[in-house]
Structure formats: structure tokens, C-alpha cells
C-alpha positions as CSV (number, residue, x, y, z in Angstrom):
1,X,102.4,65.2,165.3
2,X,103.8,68.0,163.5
3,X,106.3,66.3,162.1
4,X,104.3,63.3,160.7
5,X,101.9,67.1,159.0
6,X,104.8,68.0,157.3
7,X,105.7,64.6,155.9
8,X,102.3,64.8,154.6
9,X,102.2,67.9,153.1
10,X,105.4,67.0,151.8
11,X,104.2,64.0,150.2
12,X,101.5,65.9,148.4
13,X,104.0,68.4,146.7
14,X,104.8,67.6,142.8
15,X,108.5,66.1,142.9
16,X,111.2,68.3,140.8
17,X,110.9,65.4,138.1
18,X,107.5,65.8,137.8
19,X,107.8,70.1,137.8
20,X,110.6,69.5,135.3
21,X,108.0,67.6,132.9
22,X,105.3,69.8,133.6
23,X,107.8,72.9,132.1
24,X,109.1,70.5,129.5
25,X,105.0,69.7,128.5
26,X,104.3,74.0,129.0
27,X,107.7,75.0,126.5
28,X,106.4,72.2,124.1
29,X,102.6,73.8,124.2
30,X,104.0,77.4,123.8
31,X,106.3,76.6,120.6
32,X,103.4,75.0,118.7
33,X,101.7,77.6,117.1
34,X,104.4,80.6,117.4
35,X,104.4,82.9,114.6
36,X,107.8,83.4,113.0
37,X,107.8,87.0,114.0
38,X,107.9,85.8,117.9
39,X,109.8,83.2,118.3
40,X,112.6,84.3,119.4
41,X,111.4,86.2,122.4
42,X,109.4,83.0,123.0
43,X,112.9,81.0,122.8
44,X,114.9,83.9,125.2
45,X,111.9,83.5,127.5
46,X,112.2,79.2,127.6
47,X,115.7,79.5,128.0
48,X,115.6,81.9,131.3
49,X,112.7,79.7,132.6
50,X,115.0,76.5,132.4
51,X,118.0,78.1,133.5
52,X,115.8,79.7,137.0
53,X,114.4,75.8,137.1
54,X,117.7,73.5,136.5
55,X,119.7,76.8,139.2
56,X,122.0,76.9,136.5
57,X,123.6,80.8,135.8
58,X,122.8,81.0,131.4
59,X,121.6,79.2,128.8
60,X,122.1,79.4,124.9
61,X,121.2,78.7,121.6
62,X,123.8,78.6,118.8
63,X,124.1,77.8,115.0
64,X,126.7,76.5,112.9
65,X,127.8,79.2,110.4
66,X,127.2,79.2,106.9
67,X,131.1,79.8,106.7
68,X,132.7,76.8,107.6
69,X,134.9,76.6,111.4
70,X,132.3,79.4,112.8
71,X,130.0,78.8,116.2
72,X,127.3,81.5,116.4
73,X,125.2,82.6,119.0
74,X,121.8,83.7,118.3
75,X,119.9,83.6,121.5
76,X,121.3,83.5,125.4
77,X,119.8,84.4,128.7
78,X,121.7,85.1,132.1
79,X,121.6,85.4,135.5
80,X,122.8,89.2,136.4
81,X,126.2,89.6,136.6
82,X,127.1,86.8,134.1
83,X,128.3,87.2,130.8
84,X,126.9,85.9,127.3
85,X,129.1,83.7,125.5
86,X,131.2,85.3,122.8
87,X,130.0,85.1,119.3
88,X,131.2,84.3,117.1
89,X,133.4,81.8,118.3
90,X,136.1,79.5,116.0
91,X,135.4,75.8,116.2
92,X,139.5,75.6,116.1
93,X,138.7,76.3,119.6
94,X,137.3,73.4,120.5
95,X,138.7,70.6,118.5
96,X,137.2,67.6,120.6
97,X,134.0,69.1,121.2
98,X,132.7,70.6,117.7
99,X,132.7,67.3,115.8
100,X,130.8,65.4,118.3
101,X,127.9,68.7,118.4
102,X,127.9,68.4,114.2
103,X,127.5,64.7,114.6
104,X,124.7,64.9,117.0
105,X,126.4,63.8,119.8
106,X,125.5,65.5,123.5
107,X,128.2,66.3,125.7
108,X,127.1,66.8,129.6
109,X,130.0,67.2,131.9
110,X,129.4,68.3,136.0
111,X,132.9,69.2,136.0
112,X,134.7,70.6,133.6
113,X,137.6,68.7,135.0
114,X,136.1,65.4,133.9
115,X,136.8,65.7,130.3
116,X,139.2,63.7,128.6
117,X,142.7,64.1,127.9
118,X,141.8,65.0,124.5
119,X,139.9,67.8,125.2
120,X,142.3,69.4,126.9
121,X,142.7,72.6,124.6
122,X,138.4,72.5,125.1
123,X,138.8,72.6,128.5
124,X,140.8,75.7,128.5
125,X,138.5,77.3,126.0
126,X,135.6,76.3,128.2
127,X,137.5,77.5,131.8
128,X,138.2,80.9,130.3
129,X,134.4,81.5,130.3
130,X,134.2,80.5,134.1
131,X,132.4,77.6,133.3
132,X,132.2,74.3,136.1
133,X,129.6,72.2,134.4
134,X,128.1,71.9,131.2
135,X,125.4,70.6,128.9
136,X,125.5,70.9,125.5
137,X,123.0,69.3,123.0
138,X,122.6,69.2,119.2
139,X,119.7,70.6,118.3
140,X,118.6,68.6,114.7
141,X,115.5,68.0,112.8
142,X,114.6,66.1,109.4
143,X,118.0,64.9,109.7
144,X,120.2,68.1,109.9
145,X,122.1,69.4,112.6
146,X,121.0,73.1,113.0
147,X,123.2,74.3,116.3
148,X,123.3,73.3,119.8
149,X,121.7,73.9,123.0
150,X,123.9,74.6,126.0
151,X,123.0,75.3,129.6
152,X,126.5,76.5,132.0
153,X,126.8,76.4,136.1
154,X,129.6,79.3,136.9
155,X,129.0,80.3,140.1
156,X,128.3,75.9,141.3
157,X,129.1,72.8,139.6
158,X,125.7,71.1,138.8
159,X,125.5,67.6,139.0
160,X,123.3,66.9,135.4
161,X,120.5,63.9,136.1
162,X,120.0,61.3,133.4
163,X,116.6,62.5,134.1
164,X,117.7,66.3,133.8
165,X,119.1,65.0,130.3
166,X,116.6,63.3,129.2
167,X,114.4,66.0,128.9
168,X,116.7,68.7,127.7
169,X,117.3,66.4,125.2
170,X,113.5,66.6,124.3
171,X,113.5,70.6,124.9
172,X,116.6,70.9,121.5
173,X,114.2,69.0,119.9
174,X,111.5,71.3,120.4
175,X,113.8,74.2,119.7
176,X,114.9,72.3,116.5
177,X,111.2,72.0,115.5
178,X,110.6,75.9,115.8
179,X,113.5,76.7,114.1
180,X,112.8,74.2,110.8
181,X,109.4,75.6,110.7
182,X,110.4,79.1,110.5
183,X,112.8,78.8,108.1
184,X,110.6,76.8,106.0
185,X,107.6,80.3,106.7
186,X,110.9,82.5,106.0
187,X,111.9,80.7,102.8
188,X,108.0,80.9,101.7
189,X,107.2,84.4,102.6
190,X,110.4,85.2,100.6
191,X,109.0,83.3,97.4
192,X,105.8,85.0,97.7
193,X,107.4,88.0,97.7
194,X,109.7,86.7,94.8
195,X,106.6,86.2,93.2
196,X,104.9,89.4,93.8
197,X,107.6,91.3,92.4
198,X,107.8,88.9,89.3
199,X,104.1,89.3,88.8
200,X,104.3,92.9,89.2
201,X,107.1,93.5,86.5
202,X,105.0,91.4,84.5
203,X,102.4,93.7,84.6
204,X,104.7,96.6,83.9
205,X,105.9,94.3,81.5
206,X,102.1,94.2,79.9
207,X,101.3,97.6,80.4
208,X,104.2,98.4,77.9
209,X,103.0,95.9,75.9
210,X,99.3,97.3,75.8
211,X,100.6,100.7,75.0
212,X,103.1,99.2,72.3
213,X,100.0,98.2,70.9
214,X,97.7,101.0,71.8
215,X,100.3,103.1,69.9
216,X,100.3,100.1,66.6
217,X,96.7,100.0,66.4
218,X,95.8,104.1,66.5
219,X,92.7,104.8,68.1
220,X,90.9,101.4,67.5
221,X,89.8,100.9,64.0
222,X,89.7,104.8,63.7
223,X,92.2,104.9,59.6
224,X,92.4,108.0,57.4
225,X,94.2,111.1,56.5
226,X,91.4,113.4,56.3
227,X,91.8,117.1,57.5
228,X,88.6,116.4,59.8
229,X,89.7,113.3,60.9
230,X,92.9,114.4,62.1
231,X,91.2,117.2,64.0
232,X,89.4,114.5,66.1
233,X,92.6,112.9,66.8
234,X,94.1,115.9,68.1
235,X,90.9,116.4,70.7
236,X,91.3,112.7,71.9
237,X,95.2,113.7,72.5
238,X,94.1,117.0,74.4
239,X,91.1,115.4,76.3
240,X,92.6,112.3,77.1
241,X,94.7,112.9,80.2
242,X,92.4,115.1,82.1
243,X,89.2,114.2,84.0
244,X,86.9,116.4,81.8
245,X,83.3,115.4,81.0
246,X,83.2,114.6,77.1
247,X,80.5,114.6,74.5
248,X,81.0,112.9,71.5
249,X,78.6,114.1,68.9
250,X,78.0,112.2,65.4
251,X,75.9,110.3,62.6
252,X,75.1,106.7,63.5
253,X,78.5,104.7,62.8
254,X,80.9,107.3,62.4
255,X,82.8,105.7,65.5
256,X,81.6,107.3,68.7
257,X,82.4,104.2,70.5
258,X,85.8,103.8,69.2
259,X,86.6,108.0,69.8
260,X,85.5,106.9,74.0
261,X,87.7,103.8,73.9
262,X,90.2,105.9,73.1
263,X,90.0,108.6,75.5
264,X,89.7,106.1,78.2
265,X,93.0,104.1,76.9
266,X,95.0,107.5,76.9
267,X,93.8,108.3,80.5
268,X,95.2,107.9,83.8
269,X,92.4,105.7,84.2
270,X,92.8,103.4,81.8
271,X,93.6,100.3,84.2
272,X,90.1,101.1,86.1
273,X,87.1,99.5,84.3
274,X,86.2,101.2,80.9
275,X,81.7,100.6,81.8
276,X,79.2,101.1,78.9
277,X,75.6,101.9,79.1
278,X,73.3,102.1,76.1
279,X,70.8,103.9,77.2
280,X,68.5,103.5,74.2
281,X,68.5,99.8,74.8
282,X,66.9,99.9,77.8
283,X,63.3,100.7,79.3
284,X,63.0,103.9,81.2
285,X,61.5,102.2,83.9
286,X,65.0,100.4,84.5
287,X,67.6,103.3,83.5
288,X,67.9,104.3,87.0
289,X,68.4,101.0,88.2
290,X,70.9,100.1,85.7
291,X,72.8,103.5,87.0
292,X,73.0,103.5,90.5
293,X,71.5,99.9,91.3
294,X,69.0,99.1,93.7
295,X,68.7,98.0,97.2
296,X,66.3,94.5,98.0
297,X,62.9,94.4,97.8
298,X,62.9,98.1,96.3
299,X,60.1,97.1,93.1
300,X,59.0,94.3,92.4
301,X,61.1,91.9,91.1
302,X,64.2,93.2,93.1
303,X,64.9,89.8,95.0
304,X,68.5,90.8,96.0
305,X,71.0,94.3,96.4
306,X,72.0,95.4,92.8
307,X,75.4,97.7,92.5
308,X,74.9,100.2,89.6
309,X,77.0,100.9,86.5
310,X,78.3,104.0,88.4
311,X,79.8,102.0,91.4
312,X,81.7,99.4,89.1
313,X,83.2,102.3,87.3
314,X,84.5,103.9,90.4
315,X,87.6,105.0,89.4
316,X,87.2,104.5,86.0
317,X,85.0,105.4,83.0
318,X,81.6,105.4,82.3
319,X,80.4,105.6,78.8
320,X,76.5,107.1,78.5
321,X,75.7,105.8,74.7
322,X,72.8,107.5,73.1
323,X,72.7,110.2,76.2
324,X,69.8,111.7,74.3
325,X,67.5,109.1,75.0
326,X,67.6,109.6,79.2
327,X,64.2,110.4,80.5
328,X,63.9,114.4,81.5
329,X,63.3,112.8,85.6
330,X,66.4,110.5,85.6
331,X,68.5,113.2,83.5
332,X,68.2,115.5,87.2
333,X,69.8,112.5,89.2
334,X,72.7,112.3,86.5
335,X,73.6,115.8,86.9
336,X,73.9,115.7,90.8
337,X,76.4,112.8,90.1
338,X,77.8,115.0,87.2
339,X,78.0,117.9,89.7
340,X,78.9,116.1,92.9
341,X,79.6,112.5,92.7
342,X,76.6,111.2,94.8
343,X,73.7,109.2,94.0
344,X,71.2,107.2,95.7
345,X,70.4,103.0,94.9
346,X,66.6,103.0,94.2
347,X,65.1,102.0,97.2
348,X,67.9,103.6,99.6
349,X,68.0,106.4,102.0
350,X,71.5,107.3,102.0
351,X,73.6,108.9,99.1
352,X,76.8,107.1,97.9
353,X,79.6,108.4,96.3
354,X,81.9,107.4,92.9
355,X,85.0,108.6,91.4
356,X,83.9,108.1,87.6
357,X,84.7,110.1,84.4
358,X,81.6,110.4,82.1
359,X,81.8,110.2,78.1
360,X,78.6,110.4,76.8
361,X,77.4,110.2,72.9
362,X,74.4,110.9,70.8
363,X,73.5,110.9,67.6
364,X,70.6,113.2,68.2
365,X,70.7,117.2,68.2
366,X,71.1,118.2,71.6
367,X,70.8,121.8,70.9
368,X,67.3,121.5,69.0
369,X,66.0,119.3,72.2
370,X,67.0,121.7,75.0
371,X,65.1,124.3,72.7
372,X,62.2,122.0,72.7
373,X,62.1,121.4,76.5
374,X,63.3,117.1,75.9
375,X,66.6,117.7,77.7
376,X,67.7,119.7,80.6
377,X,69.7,122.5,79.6
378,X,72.1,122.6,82.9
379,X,73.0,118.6,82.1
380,X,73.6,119.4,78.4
381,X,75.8,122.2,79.5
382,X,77.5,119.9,81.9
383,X,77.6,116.8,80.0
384,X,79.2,119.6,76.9
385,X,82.9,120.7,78.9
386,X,84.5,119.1,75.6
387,X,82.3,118.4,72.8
388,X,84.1,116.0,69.8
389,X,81.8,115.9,66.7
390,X,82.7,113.4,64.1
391,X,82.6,114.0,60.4
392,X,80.3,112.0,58.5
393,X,81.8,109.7,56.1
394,X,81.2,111.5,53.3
395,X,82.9,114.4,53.9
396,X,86.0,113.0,54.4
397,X,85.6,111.0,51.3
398,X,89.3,110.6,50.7
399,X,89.6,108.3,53.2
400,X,87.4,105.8,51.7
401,X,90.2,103.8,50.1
402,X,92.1,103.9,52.8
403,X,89.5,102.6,55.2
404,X,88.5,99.9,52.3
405,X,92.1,98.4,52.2
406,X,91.7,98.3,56.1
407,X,88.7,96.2,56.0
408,X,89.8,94.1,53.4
409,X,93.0,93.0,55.6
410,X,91.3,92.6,58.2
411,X,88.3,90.6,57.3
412,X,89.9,88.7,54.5
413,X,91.3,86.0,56.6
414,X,88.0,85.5,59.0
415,X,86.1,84.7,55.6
416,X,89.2,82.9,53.9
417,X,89.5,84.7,50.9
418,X,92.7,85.4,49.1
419,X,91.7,89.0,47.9
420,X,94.7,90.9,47.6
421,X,93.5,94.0,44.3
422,X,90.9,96.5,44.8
423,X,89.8,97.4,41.0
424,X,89.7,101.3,40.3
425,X,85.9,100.8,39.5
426,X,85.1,99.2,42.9
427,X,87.0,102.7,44.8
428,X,85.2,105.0,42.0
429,X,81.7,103.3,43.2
430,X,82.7,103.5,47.2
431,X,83.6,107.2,46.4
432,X,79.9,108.1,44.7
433,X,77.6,107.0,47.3
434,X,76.8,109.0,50.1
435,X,77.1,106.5,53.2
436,X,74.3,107.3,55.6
437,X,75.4,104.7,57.6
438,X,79.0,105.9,57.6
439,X,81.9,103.7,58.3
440,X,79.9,100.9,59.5
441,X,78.1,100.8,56.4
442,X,81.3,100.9,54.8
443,X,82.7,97.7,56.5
444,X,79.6,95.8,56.0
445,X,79.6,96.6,52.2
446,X,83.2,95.4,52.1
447,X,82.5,92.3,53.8
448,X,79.7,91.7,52.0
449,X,82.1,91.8,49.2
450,X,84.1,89.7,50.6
451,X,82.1,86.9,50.3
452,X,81.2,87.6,46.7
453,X,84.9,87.6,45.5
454,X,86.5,84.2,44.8
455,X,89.5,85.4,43.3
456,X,92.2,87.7,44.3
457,X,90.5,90.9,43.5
458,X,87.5,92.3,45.0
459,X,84.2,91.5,43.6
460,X,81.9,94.9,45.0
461,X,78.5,94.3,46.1
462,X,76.1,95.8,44.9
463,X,75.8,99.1,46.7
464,X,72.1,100.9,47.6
465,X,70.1,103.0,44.9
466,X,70.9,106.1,46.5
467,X,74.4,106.5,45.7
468,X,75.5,109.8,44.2
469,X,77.3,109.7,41.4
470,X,77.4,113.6,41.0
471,X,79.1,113.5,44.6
472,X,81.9,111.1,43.5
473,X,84.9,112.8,43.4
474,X,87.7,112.3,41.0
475,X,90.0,109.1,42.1
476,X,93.8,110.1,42.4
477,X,94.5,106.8,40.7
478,X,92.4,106.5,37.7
479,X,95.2,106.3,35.3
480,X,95.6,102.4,36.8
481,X,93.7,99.6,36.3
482,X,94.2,98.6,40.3
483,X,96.7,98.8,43.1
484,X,97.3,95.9,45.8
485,X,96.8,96.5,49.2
486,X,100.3,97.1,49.3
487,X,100.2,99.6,47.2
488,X,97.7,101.2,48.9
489,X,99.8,101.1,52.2
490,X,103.1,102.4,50.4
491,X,101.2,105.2,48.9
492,X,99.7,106.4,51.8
493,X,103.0,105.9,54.2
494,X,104.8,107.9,51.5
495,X,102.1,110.8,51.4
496,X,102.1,111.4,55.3
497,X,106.1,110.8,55.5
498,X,106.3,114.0,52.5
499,X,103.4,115.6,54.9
500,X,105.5,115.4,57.9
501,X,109.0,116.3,56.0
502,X,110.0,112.5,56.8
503,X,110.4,112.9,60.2
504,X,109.4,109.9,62.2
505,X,109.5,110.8,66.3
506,X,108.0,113.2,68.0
507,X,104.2,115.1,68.5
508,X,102.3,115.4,65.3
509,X,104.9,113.5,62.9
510,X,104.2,110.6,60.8
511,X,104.4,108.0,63.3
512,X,101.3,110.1,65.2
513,X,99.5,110.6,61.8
514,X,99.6,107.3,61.2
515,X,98.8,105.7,64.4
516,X,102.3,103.4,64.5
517,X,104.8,102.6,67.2
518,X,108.5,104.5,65.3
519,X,109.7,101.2,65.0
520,X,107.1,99.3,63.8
521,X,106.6,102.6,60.9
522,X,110.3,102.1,60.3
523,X,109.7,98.5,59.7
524,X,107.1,98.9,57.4
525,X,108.8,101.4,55.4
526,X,111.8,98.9,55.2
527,X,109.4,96.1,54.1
528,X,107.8,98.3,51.5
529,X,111.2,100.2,50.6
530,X,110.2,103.3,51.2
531,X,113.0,106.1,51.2
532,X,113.9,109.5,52.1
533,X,114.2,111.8,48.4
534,X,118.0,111.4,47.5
535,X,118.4,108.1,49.6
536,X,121.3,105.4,47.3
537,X,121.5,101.8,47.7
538,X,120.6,100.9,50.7
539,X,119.0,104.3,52.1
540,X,115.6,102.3,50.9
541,X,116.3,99.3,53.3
542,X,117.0,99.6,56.9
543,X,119.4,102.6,57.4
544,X,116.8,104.3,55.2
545,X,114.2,103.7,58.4
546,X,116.8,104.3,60.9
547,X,118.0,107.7,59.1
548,X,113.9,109.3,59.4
549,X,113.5,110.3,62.3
């Protein structure tokens, strides 16, 4: 009776085939989705589990070397007391055995004795690492051999199944799998970081070129010579790399917007957003909104969350055109965020903070409204750390011809005209009006111009009544009848180079006067053969450029 219960219970028990294929089915599972980073304690971990199963003493995983002749181990388990294979090991070694692994050929021996005659110098090789029996697979995928597979009996000779091979057959082909599939995440994570570093030297690459042409273009469109001019260019420089609140003070189109470009462009945070608010343009019902944003539902009309202009310029710079303008209510919530970075969304409890520089501008007398009780005095103290008033165009009146070449150059080819002369008469006029509207007056005259002229010297519109011919002063070129716009260039490259004593490099020489890159003002005074006093021959071509500076 209790032999025909243990028969049963026997009979009930999975056969070792059947536990082999349930190991074979849980190694295959567990090598599906490995991430590179584990796989090889996942493959250390299969190869002890099949060794414990098969009652073999180690198991290992090699690769052929890059170097030709080499046999490397790269993962091995053993039982305690036995020792790892050597690694590397020299195919020389095993001359029988080596070309049937590369040519995908398994070699399965229970005794090491059984191999052939030809393998004799294998056998030896094999014997000195106390081996009895062997199993050695390639392991391949997508048609290349990677390594091999090899399980070892020391201590017993183990008789290998057909079934036993079968299935470790199926296990190098699993192994082979993993292995393809890292290499192939290894070689990708390598060309993303290839392209990481290529896309960030690229963007080293454009931040040079963006200050190459920061330091060609000057501060914007911002051209002259003038004494007062000059001055402003000096406060940009000083401002520039600090965090400093900054009001820029000025006549309607003098360039207030340019002057805060700049600023921003020189400043450590000129890759953060540059954000502009014109707070003139917009209804005083909205300001706040339009500043620190609003949560859902807060008025009516506000179907979804708004960010304000001060949490897209974290970081960055916030321009505050026509500051003058705020409402006195809304000009107390900009100098808490002036004072201490925080500010609430309309319709929100809690306060939020912002990194942001502030540049604000007016055209209005700040001064005269404090007096008069329209702005807070505290914000126009705080809003005035470092104030930068521009001078209206007409008093810096000698750099009307300048600027007037400047527009011509630049406009000419947007209206397709082929003016190349500005006439005397047409600077004279420029110079006797009194420009309210400042330089953007200026360029609209000049394109206006434009249009009118259908030859190659400029036709002038017809400027307002109220010029001022008693204002006009003398024009340093009256003996001619007109100069080219290259003339114009030469003469005033020539007048800052004598300025600077014709040095080119450094702070406040000609290349800073004139708002050029060295090399591209050493270029242009070799295109316009422009020399140093006392230069021969070819001092006025390029060793002439080379030599200033």
C-alpha cells in the first residue's frame, strides 16, 4: 500500500525534462525586457541557476576578441572551491576546437577522453583546467558568431542528454539575443551622446557667432559719433553685466528699445527670454493680468490658467515700455516684485516667485509725476538704480549724416533702388529741422525718400514746415557737390581711427566706437584703403589693417 502511494506521488512530480523546460521558459522570460545596465548580473544569475540544475561545477560565457587568436571571458559562475577559467585565453590553444566555436559548431563531450585524435593538444589544454565533461555552444545572432557558452563537470563526468542539448542550445540563443540587443542600446546611447555633444558645440559654435555679430552690428541700429551718444554706449557697457534695475529715459524714437536690447544682449542673461510689455497699449483693467497672469475662472472671461509676462521671463529680462503709464494700484504690486521677487496670479492665494531683471522706459517726466502724486515715489526710486537718458536727435545733430547713409544702405535694397549719392542740399535740409520724432522720424523721412528717387542719388522728401533753418549747423562738407555712401563710411572710419590714435583692439578704441568686430574694421579699412599717416605701398592694403591695432 505504501509503495503503490509513493508511485503515485511519484507520478505526479514534474519530470527533470519538464523542470529543465520550465527554467529554459523562466531564463527566456527574465532576458526579455532587461535593461542594458542589468544584464549581466541577470546573465551571472542564469548561468549559476543552470549549472545548480544540470549538477555541473561552472558555467561561462565568452567572446571572441576584437584582436584576432584571443578567447575572452566575460561572465562565469562556480561552485565554491572551483576556479574560473583563465581569461584571456589564446585560440593557439585549442586548434581543433576554436574553428568549429567560430563556425557555429557545438562541441559536447562527457568525457574529455572521447575527443578525437586531432584534438589532442585541446585535450590537454582542457585537462589542465580539471575538466571531465564538457559543453560548449556558439552563441550567434543575425548571423554572427558573438562567443560561446560552456558548462564544465570537474569534480563528475556528466553524461550530456540530446535533450540537455537541446535546450542549451536554445538558452546561447537567448544569451545571443541579449547581448545583440545591448550592443545595438550601447551603440545608440553612444550616438545620442555623439549627438549631444555635436549639438552642444554647435551652440557654442552659435553663441560665438551671435556675439560676432552682436559685436558687427553695435548696439542694434544705435550709429553715430556724437559726444552724447557715446556716453550712452558707455552706460550700456557698465550696466550690462550686472543685475541692476534700469531706466531708460527719452523723447519718443530716440531708441529706448534698442538701448534695452542691448543691455539684455551684453548680460549674463542674454540666452533667457528678452519679454516686452507695452504698457500703454493695454487697458488697465488687464495690466495686472498681463504681468503676473491669472488663475481660471478669476473674471470673467478667464476660461483657463494664464502664466504672466513675469514667469516667462524667469531668468531673463523683462522690458516695462512706457512705465509711466502703470496705474498708481498696480505700480504697489510691481514694487513688491521689484523689492522681493513675489507676486500673486489674479485670482490666486499664494505668492510665486521669478528671477527677472527689469528695464523699464518712458518718455514721460517721472520726476514732475511723483511731484504731482501720478507715480509712487518708492517705485520711481527703485525702478531709477541706473537711469540712461537719450539725447534727442537734435542735439546730436552731427550724426545725422551718418545715420542717413545707415538708412539708405539698409533700406535701399528692400525698395530696390540703386541710390548710391546723398546731395549736400539733401544733409544741409536733414541738418535744419528739428526732428521731434527723433531717429524714427529720421528713417521714415529717408525711406520716404527712397521711394521718390529713381536714380542713383537721393531725391529728399519733402520734410515738415517746422524745420529750423536758424538751427542748421554748418555742413563739414559743403565745399562738394555730394559724397557716396562710401565716402561717407571712409570719412567717418578715418575720423574715429585719428580719434583713437589708430589703434584698433582693446576698451574704448575704434573698433568699440564703431561698433565692429577688429577684423571685420580691418577689413573695411582694407576695402576702402584706409591707412595709418606715413603708411607706403601697401601699408593702405592689408598689412596696413593688420599693422593698427
Amino acid at each position: 500500500m505504501t509503495s503503490t502511494r509513493q508511485d503515485a506521488a511519484t507520478a505526479r512530480q514534474p519530470s527533470l525534462g519538464t523542470r529543465f523546460e520550465d527554467l529554459v521558459t523562466d531564463l527566456t522570460a527574465s532576458f526579455v525586457a532587461v535593461d542594458a545596465s542589468a544584464l549581466d548580473d541577470l546573465i551571472v544569475d542564469a548561468l549559476q541557476r543552470i549549472v545548480l540544475f544540470l549538477r555541473v561545477d561552472r558555467g561561462t560565457l565568452g567572446r571572441f576578441d576584437a584582436l584576432p587568436g584571443q578567447l575572452m571571458t566575460t561572465h562565469s559562475w562556480a561552485l565554491a572551491g572551483i576556479e574560473p577559467i583563465p581569461s584571456p585565453l589564446p585560440e593557439s590553444r585549442f586548434p581543433y576546437l576554436a574553428p568549429l566555436l567560430r563556425a557555429g559548431v557545438p562541441t559536447i563531450y562527457s568525457q574529455i577522453t572521447d575527443l578525437p585524435l586531432a584534438a589532442s593538444a585541446d585535450a590537454r589544454a582542457l585537462s589542465s583546467f580539471g575538466l571531465k565533461s564538457m559543453a560548449i555552444l556558439p552563441v550567434a545572432a543575425a548571423g554572427q558568431t558573438l562567443g560561446w557558452l560552456s558548462f564544465g563537470a570537474i569534480r563528475h563526468a556528466h553524461n550530456w542528454t540530446d535533450d540537455q542539448v537541446r535546450r542549451l542550445r536554445l538558452l546561447a540563443g537567448v544569451f545571443a539575443s541579449a547581448l545583440l540587443r545591448r550592443s545595438k542600446e550601447l551603440e545608440l546611447r553612444s550616438a545620442l551622446a555623439e549627438n549631444l555633444a555635436l549639438r552642444r558645440r554647435v551652440e557654442a559654435e552659435n553663441a560665438v557667432w551671435r556675439e560676432e555679430v552682436l559685436h558687427c552690428g553695435g548696439p542694434d541700429d544705435l550709429v553715430g559719433q556724437s559726444p552724447s551718444l557715446t556716453q550712452v554706449l558707455h552706460q550700456v557697457d557698465q550696466v550690462a553685466p550686472t543685475s541692476s534695475t534700469v531706466l531708460i529715459l527719452g523723447e519718443t524714437g530716440t531708441g529706448k528699445d534698442m538701448i534695452a536690447t542691448a543691455i539684455h544682449r551684453r548680460s549674463r542673461r542674454a540666452e533667457r527670454p528678452l519679454i516686452r510689455v507695452n504698457c500703454a497699449a493695454l487697458p488697465p483693467t488687464l495690466i495686472e493680468s498681463e504681468l503676473f497672469g491669472h488663475e481660471k475662472g478669476a473674471f470673467t472671461g478667464a476660461i483657463a490658467r494664464q502664466i504672466g509676462r513675469f514667469e516667462v521671463a524667469d531668468g531673463g529680462t523683462l522690458v516695462l515700455d512706457e512705465v509711466g503709464e502703470l496705474p498708481l494700484d498696480l505700480q504697489a504690486k510691481l514694487l513688491r516684485v521689484l523689492q522681493n521677487g513675489e507676486f500673486e496670479r489674479v485670482g490666486a492665494t499664494a505668492s510665486r516667485r521669478a528671477d527677472v531683471r527689469v528695464i523699464a522706459s518712458t518718455n514721460r517726466d517721472l520726476a514732475r509725476m511723483v511731484r504731482e502724486g501720478t507715480f509712487r515715489a518708492d517705485l520711481f526710486y527703485r525702478l531709477g538704480v541706473f537711469p540712461i537718458t537719450l539725447p534727442p536727435l537734435r542735439e546730436r545733430r552731427q550724426d545725422i549724416p551718418l545715420l542717413t547713409a545707415y538708412f539708405v544702405e539698409k533700406l535701399r535694397y528692400k525698395l530696390d533702388r540703386q541710390v548710391t549719392h546723398i546731395p549736400d542740399r539733401a544733409v544741409a535740409e536733414l541738418l535744419a529741422y528739428d526732428w521731434p520724432g527723433n531717429v524714427r522720424e529720421l528713417e521714415n523721412i529717408v525711406e520716404r525718400s527712397l521711394i521718390l528717387s529713381s536714380g542713383t542719388s537721393l531725391t529728399m522728401a519733402g520734410l515738415p514746415a517746422n524745420a529750423n533753418a536758424a538751427a542748421a549747423a554748418p555742413h563739414p562738407r559743403s565745399a562738394a557737390d555730394h559724397r557716396t555712401l562710401e565716402q561717407v563710411e571712409r570719412d567717418h572710419i578715418l575720423a574715429v581711427c585719428e580719434r583713437c590714435g589708430w589703434r584698433i583692439n582693446g576698451k574704448g578704441n575704434a573698433a568699440e566706437q564703431l561698433g565692429l568686430n577688429p577684423n571685420t574694421l580691418r577689413s573695411r579699412m582694407q576695402k576702402l584703403g584706409i591707412a595709418r599717416p606715413g603708411a607706403t605701398g601697401e601699408a593702405a592694403g592689408s598689412d596696413a589693417g593688420r599693422r593698427l591695432g
